[in-house]
Wavefront OBJ file of the C-alpha trace (Angstrom):
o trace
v 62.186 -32.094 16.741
v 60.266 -34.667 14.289
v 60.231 -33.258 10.918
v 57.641 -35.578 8.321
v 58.160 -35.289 4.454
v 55.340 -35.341 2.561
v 55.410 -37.479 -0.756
v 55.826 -33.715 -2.528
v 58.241 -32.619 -0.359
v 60.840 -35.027 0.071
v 63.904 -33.653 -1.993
v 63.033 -30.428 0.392
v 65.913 -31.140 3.009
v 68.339 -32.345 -0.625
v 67.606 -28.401 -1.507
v 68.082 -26.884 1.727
v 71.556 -28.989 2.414
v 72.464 -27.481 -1.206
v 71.480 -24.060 0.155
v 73.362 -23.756 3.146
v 76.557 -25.241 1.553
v 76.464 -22.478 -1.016
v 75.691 -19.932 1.638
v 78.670 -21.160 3.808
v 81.133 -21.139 0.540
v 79.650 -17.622 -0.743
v 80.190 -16.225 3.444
v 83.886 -16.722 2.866
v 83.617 -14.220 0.050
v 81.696 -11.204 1.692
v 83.921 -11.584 4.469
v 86.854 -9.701 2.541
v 87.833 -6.068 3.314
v 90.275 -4.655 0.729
v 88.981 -3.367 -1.952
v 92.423 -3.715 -3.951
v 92.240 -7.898 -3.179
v 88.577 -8.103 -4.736
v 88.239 -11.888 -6.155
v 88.673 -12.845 -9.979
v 85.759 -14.498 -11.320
v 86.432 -17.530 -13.507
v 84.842 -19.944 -16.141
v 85.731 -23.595 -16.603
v 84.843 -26.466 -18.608
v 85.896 -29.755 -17.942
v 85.528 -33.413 -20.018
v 85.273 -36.223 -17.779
v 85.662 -40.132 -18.346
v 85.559 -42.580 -15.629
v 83.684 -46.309 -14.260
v 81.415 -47.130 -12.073
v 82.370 -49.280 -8.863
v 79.948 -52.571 -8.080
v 79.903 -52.013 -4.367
v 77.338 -54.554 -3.433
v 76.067 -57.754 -5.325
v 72.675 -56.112 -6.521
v 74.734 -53.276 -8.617
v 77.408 -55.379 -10.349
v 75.146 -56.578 -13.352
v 74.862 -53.013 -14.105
v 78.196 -51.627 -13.380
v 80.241 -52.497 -16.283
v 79.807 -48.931 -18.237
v 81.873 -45.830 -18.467
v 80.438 -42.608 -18.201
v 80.988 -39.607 -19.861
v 80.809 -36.119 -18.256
v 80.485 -32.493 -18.937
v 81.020 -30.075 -16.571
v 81.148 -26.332 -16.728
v 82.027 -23.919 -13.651
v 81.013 -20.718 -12.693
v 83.343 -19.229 -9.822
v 85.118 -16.843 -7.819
v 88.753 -16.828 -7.344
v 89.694 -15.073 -3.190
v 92.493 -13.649 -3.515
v 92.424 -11.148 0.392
v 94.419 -11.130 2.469
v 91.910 -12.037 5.938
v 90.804 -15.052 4.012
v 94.625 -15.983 3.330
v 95.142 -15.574 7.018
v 92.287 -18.149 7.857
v 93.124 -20.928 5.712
v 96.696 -19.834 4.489
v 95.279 -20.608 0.767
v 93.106 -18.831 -1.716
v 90.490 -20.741 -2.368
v 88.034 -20.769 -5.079
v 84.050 -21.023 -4.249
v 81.320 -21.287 -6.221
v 78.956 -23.944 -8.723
v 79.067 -26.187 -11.320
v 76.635 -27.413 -13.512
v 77.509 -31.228 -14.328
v 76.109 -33.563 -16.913
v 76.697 -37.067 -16.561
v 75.687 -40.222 -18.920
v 76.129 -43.012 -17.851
v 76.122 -45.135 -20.745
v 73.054 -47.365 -19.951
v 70.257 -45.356 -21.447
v 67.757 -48.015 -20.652
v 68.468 -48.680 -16.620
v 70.739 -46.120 -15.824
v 70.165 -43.473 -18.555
v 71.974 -39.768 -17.258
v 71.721 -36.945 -14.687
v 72.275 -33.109 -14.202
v 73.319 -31.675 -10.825
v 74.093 -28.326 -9.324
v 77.075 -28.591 -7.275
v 78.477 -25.259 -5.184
v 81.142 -26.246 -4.526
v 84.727 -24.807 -1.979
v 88.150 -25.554 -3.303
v 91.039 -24.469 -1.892
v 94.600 -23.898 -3.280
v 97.953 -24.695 -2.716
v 101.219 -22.405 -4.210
v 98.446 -20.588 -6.163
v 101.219 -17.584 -6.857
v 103.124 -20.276 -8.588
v 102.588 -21.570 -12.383
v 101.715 -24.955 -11.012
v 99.201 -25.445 -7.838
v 97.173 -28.131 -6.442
v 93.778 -28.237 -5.234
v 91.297 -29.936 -3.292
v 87.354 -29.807 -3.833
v 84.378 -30.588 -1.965
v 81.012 -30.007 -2.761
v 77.245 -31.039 -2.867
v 74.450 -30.472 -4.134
v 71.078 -31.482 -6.133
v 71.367 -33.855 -8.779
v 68.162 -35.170 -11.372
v 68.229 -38.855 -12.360
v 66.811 -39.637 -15.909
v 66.273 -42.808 -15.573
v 65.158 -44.012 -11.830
v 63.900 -47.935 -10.330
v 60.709 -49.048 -11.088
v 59.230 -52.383 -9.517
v 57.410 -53.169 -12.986
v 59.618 -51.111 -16.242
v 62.998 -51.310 -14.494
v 63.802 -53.347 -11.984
v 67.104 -53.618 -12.768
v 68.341 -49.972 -11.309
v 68.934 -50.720 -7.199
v 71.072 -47.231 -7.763
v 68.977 -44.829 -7.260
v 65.166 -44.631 -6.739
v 64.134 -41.096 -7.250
v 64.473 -38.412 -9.618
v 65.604 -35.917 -7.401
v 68.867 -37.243 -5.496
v 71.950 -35.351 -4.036
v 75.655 -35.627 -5.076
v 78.553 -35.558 -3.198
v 81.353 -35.201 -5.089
v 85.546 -34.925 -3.650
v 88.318 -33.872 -6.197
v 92.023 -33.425 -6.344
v 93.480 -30.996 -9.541
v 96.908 -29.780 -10.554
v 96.802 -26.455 -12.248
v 99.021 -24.886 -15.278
v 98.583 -21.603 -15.274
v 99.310 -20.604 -18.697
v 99.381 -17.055 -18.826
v 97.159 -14.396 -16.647
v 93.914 -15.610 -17.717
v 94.002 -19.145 -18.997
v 94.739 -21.863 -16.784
v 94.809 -25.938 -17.758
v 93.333 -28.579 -15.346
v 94.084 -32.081 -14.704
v 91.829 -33.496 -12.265
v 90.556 -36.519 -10.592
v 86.923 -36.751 -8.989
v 85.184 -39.290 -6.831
v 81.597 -38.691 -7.293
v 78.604 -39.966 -5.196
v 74.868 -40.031 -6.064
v 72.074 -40.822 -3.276
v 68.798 -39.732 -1.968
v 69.569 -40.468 1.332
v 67.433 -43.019 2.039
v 64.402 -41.060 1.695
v 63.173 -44.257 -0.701
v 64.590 -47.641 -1.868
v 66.246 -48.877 -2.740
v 68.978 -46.567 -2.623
v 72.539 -48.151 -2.920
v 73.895 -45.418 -4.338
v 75.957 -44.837 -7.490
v 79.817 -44.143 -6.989
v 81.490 -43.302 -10.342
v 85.287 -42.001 -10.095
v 86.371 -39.730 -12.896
v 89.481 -38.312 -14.308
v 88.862 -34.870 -16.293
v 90.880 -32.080 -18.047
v 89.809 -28.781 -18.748
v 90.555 -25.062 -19.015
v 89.806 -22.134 -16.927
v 89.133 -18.359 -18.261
v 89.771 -15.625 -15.606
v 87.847 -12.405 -16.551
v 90.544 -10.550 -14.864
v 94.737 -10.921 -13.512
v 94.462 -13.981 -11.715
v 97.598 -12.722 -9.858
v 98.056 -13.650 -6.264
v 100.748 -12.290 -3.544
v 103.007 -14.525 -1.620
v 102.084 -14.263 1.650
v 103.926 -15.546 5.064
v 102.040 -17.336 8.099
v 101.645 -15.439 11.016
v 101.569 -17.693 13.805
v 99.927 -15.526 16.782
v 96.656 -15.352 14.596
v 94.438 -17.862 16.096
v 91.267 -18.376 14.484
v 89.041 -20.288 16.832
v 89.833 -19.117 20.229
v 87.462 -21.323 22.201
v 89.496 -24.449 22.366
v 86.599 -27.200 24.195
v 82.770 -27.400 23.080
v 79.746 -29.457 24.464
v 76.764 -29.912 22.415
v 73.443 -30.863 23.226
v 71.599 -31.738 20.174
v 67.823 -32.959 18.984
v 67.562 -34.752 15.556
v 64.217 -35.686 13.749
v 63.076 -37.222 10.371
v 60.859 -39.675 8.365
v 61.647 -42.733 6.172
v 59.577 -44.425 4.164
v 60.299 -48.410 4.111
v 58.363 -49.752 1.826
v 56.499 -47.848 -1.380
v 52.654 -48.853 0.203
v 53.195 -47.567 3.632
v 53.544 -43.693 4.224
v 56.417 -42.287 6.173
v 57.620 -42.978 9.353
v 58.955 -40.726 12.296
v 62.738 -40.763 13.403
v 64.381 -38.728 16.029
v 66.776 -39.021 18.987
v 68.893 -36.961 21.099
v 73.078 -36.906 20.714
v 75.432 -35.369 23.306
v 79.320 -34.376 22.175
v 82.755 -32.989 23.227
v 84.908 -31.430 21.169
v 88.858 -30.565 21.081
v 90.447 -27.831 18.999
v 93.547 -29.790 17.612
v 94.427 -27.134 14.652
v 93.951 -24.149 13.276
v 90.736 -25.356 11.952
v 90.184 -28.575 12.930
v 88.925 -30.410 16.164
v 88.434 -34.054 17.017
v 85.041 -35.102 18.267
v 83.283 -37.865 20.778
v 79.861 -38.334 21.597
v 76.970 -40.581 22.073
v 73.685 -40.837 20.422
v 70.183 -42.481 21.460
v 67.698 -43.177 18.065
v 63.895 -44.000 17.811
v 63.686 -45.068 14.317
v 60.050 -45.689 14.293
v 60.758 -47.135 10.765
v 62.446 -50.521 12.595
v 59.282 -50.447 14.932
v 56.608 -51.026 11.561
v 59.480 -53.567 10.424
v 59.581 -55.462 13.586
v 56.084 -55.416 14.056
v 55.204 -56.427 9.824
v 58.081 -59.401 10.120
v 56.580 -60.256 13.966
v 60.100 -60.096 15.015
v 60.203 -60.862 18.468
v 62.897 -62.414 21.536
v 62.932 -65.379 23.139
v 60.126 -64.337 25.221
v 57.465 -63.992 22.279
v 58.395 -59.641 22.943
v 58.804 -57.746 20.235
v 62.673 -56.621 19.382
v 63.079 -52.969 20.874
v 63.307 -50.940 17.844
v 65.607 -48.194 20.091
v 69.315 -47.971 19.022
v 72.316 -46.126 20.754
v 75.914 -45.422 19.705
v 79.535 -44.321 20.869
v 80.225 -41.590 18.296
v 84.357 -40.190 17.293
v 85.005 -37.923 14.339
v 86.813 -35.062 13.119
v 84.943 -30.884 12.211
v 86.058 -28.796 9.725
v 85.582 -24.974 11.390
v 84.981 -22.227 8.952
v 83.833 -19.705 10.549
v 79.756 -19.974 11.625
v 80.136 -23.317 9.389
v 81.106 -26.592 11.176
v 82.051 -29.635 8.608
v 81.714 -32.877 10.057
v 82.085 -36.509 9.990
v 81.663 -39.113 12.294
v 82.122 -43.198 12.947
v 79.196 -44.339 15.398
v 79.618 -47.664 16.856
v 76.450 -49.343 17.862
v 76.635 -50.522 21.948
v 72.415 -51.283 22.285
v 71.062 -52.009 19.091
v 68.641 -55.319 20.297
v 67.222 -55.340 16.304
v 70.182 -56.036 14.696
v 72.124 -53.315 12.587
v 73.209 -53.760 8.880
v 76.936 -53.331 10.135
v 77.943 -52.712 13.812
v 79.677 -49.191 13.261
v 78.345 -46.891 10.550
v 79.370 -43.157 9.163
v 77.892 -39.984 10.005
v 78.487 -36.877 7.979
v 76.898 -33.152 8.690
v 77.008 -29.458 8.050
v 76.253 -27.130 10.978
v 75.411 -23.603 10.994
v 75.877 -21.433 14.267
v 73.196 -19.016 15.063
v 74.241 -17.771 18.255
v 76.327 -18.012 20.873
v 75.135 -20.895 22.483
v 72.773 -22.277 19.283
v 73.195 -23.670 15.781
v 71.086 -25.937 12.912
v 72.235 -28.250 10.593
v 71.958 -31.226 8.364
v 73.013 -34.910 8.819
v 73.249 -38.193 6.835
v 73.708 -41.725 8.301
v 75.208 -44.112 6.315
v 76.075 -48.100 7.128
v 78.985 -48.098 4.635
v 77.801 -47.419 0.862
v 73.563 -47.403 1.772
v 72.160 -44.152 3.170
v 69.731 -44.710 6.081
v 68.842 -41.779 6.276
v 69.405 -37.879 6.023
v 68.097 -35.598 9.668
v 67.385 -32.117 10.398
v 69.138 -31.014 13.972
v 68.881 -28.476 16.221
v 71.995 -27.872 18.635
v 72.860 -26.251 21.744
v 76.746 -25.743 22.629
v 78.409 -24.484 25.545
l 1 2 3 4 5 6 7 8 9 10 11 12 13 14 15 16 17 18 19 20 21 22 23 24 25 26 27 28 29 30 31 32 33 34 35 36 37 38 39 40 41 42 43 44 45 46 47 48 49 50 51 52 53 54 55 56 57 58 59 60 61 62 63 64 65 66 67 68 69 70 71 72 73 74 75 76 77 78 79 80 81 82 83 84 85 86 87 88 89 90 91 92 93 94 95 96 97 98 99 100 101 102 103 104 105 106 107 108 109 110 111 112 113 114 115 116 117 118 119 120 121 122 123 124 125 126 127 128 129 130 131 132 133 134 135 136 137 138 139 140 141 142 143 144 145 146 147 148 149 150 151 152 153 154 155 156 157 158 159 160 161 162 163 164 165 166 167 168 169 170 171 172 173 174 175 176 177 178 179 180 181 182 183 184 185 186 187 188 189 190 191 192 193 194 195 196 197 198 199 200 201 202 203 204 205 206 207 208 209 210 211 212 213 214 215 216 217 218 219 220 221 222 223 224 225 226 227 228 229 230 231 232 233 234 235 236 237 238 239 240 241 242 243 244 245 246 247 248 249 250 251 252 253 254 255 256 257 258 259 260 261 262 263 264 265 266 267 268 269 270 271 272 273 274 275 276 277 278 279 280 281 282 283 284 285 286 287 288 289 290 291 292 293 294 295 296 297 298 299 300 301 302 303 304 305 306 307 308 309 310 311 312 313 314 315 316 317 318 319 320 321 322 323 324 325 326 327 328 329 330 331 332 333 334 335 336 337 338 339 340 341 342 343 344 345 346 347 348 349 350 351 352 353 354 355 356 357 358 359 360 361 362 363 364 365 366 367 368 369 370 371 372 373 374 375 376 377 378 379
């Protein structure tokens, strides 16, 4: 399955990864039963202070600032009892609209994202509780690299990026309705390597804020019940297709990427499973580079521009949603590799009983190489 962007349409797959995140935090929600345990919606606002990190040598001119945040969420508060029996939390799901300036006006200048966003909590009955929260979504750059105005910015390279963001809170509740947050984020910005150059910014923040709950947030104590077992089938193989386009340099159009991947995985928890797999790419992008540099072997042959990889990770299962990451380890790879292992991480949605799509990025450490639409099959 080859899927090309067009120049108008690249921040497409950024919107649909965004989409399908909210969908699979917002399915949690619908899934309750008792009308008694409905959730408590909930307004925040949080202040946020933080640095950026100089991750490679083209970045650390520009690094030295300290941005300043905003952030104000909109969310629900899950409070039934068949979503405390999948997770043993209550978790909070939802979005947050998030204003960051980054103190450069001139290369970096600021950016606004949309994040939904899945948190869950820990000893939520009690005053104090501790959270953890992932989310992603779109985020607009201000200020983006230009080969001729601004150089400088090897950040980010178009308007429309993504951000990932992961966050750890402890929570004060001070009465039924107000509840104080002190949090700490680590926040990622990329386009996925839809355009370079694309480093990527990585800005940790700390942040405090307060919560308004529009009802009671009051939550029972509930016990585990052990015999409840949440995903039944214990082994999975999957058979999956992958396709894409990059665009290398900002003359040339797009080119094709796909490959085939073939996994295993192991149940290990209640909702978790440990992965391993291999994967075969034709990144038609390497083939134009190869051919451009006239990059060839010792017998005057062009480099083959076909890669494969050992792949081992670890899925999140919620439900028809699979979370995913992966470390791929490059065994054929005759045009050399940035690194020799890189990171994989995806979102899968099951369909059927033997079918599912999703959404992948590839990563060699802190550079994107690119993000892939996937079509599975799993027995």
């Amino acid at each position: 399955m080859i899927i090309l962007i067009s120049k108008r349409t690249y921040f497409q797959p950024l919107l649909l990864y965004a989409f399908i995140f909210s969908f699979a935090c917002l399915n949690i929600s619908y899934s309750q039963n008792e009308s008694q345990e409905k959730s408590t919606f909930i307004i925040g606002i949080r202040s946020h202070y933080g640095f950026i990190i100089p991750h490679s040598k083209s970045v650390t001119e520009i690094s030295g600032t300290n941005p300043a945040c905003f952030e104000i969420d909109f969310n629900w508060h899950l409070k039934s009892r068949s979503v405390w029996q999948y997770c043993y939390c209550y978790p909070r799901t939802g979005f947050s609209v998030f204003y960051a300036n980054y103190m450069n006006p001139d290369v970096l200048g600021s950016s606004v994202s949309i994040i939904p966003f899945i948190e869950p909590f820990i000893n939520t009955h009690r005053k104090i509780s501790w959270s953890v929260r992932f989310g992603i979504g779109p985020a607009y750059m201000t200020t983006v690299y230009d080969e001729e105005t601004n150089p400088a910015n090897k950040f980010y390279s178009t308007h429309l990026s993504y951000i990932a963001l992961l966050n750890f809170g402890m929570n004060y509740r001070m009465n039924e309705r107000l509840n104080f947050r002190l949090a700490g984020n680590w926040n990622h910005i990329s386009n996925g390597g839809l355009k370079s150059p694309n480093a990527g910014i990585n800005f940790p923040t700390v942040n405090v804020g307060m919560d308004y709950s529009f009802t009671p947030a009051l939550f029972e104590e509930r016990y585990k019940d052990p015999s409840i077992v949440v995903n039944p089938q214990k082994n999975r193989y999957d058979f999956i297709f992958l396709g894409t386009a990059k665009k290398i340099t900002r003359e040339r159009d797009r080119s094709p990427v796909f490959g085939v991947s073939v996994n295993y995985s192991r149940v290990v928890g209640r909702i978790s499973a440990i992965s391993f797999g291999a994967e075969w790419i034709s990144d038609h992008s390497k083939k134009d580079i190869i051919r451009r540099d006239i990059i060839t072997n010792d017998n005057g042959e062009y480099l083959d521009y076909h890669r494969c990889a050992f792949l081992v990770g670890h899925e999140l299962l919620l439900g028809r949603f699979i979370f995913y990451q992966q470390l791929g380890i490059y065994f054929y790879a005759p045009y050399k590799a940035m690194d020799p292992v890189y990171q994989r991480y995806g979102l899968s949605y099951i369909l059927s009983k033997h079918l599912y799509i999703g959404i992948n990025i590839k990563a060699h450490r802190h550079v994107a190489d690119f993000m892939d639409l996937r079509l599975g099959m799993f027995f």
